[in-house]
C-alpha positions in Angstrom: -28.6 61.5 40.3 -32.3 61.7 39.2 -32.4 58.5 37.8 -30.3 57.2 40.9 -32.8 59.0 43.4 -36.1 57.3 41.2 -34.5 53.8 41.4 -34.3 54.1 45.0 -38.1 55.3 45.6 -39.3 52.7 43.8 -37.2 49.9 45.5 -38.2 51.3 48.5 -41.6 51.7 47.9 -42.2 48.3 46.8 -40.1 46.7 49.8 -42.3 48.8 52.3 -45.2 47.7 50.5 -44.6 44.4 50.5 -43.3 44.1 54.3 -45.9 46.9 55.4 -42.7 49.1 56.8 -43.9 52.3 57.7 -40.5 53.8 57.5 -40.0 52.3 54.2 -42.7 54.0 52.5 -42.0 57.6 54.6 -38.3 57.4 53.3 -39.7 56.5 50.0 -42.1 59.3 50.0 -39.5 61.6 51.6 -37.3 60.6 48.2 -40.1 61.4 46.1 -39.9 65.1 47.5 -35.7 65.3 46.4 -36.7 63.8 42.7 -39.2 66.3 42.8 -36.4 69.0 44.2 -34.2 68.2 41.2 -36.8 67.8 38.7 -37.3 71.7 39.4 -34.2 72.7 39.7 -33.1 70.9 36.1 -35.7 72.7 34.7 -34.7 76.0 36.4 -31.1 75.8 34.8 -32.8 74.6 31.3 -35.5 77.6 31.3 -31.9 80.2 32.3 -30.1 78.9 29.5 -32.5 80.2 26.9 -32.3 82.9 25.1 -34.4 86.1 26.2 -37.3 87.0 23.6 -40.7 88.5 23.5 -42.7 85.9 25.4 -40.4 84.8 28.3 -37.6 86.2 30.0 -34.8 85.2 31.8 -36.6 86.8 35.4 -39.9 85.0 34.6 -37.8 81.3 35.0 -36.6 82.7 38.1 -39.1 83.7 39.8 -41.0 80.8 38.9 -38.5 78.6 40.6 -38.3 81.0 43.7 -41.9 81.0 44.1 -42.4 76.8 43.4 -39.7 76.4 46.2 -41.2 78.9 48.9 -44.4 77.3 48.4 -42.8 73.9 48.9 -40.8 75.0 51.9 -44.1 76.9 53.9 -46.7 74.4 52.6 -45.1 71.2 53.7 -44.1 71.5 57.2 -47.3 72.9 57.7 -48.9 70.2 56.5 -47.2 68.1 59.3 -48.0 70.4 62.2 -50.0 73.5 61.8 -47.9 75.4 64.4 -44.9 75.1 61.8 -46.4 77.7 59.3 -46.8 80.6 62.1 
């Protein structure tokens, strides 16, 4: 899916690019924030997998992924319109 999701950013990219579509490169761009989404997410489920020792723990991987999302999810749509955040 990742590498499915990366093809199809690029392609579009390039055809927006080239034809100067707008919409192209917004899709693309709007793509770029899913391969981002799974990127973390992969590496949420890799970092749960491993064992629990001194250094790291299983609720530091967590939380790490529950704070990258929240500040994905308040710091995006704010960036579109301001009145989204309040």
């Amino acid at each position: 899916m990742l590498g499915i999701d990366t093809a199809f950013f690029v392609l579009e990219l390039g055809v927006g690019l080239f034809v100067g579509s707008l919409a192209l490169m917004a899709d693309a761009f709007h793509m770029l924030n899913d391969i981002i989404s799974l990127v973390v997410g992969l590496w949420a489920v890799k970092a749960a997998q491993q064992h629990a020792n001194d250094k790291f723990s299983f609720g530091v991987s967590i939380a790490i992924q529950s704070h990258v999302n929240h500040a994905k999810r308040s710091i995006v749509p704010a960036s579109r319109d301001s009145r989204s955040f309040l």
